[in-house]
C-alpha positions in Angstrom: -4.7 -22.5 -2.4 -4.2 -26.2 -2.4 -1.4 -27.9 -0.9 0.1 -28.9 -4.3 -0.2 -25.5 -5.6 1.6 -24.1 -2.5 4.9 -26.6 -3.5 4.7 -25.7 -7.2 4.2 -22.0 -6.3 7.8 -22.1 -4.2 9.2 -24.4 -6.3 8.7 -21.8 -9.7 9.5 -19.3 -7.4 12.8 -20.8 -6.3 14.0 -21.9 -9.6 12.8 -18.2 -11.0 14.9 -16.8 -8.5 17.9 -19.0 -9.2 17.7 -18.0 -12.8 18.0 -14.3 -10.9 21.2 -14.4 -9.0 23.4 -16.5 -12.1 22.5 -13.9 -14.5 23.2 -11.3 -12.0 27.2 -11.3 -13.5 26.1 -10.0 -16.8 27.6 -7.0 -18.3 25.8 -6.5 -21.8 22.5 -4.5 -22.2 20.7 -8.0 -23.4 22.2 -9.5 -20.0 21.2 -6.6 -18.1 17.6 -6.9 -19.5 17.2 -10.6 -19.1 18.0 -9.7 -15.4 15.4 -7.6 -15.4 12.6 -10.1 -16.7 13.4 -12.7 -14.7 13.6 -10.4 -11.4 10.1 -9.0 -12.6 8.8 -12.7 -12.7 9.8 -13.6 -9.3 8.6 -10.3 -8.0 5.1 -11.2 -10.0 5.3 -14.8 -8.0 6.3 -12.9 -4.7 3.7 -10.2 -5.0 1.0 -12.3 -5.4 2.4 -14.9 -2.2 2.2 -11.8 -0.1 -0.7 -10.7 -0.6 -2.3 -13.9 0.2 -0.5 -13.9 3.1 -1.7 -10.0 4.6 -5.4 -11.1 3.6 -5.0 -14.4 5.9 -5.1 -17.5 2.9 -2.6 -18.6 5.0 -3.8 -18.6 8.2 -3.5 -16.4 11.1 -1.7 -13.1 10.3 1.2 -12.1 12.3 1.4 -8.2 12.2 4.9 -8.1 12.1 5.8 -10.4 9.1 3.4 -8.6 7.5 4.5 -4.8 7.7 8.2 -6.8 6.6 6.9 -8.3 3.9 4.7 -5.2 2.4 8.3 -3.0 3.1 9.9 -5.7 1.3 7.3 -5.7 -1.5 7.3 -2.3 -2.0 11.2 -2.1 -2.1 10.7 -4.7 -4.6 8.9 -2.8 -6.8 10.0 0.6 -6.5 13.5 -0.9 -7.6 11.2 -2.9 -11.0 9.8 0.2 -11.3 13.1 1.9 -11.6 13.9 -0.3 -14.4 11.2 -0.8 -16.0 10.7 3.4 -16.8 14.3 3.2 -18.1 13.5 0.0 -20.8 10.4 1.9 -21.9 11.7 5.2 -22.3 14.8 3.4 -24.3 17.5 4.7 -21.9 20.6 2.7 -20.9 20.1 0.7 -17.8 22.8 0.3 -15.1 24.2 -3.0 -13.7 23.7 -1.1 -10.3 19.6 -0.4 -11.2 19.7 -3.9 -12.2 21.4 -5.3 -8.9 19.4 -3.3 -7.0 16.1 -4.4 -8.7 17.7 -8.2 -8.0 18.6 -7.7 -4.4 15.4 -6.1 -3.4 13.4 -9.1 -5.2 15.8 -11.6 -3.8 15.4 -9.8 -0.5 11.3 -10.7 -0.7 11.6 -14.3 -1.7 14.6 -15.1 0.9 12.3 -13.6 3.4 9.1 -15.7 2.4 10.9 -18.7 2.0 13.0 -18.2 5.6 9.4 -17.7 7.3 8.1 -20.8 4.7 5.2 -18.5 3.6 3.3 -20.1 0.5 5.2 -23.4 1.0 4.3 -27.0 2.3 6.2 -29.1 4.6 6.6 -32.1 3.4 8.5 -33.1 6.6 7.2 -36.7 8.4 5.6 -37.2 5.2 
């Protein structure tokens, strides 16, 4: 992954993510589901960021991060799974599915962007 892909990458996933926690107030079903989407599409950006990261695109792996990051993923998407069953099987779902769907995703990206995995520095530059 190229340098400039890496800012782009956690700069979508940022603004994705943002989108995330200011529709987390919404009450209505269409609000709930827009919740949803967005989570989904920041998990999609996460998912694919940790990955790279457990098969070493990165660099060196550290063991640690990566067992986090793989619990964090799968809490992640367990929660989107959650969700996602209800919206296809047309059943109501629950601001408290949805919040936990958007915790657990915001849980991932907080983590990758607090250990600045799939980012660039652009510090001294």
């Amino acid at each position: 992954m190229s340098k400039k892909t890496k800012v782009i990458t956690g700069a979508l996933l940022s603004a994705v993510m943002l989108g995330g926690t200011i529709s987390l107030t919404a009450c209505s079903a269409t609000q709930r589901q827009e919740t949803a989407y967005t989570a989904s599409s920041a998990y999609v950006v996460a998912h694919k960021i940790v990955v790279q990261y457990a098969s070493g695109t990165f660099g060196k792996v550290d063991v640690n991060i990566a067992n986090t990051l793989l619990d964090l993923d799968k809490n992640a998407s367990d929660a989107l799974a959650t969700v996602d069953t209800a919206y296809a099987n047309g059943t109501t779902v629950t601001s408290t599915a949805n919040t936990l769907a958007n915790d657990a995703v915001t849980a991932l990206v907080t983590y990758l962007d607090d250990h600045k995995i799939g980012k660039t520095s652009t510090e001294g530059k």
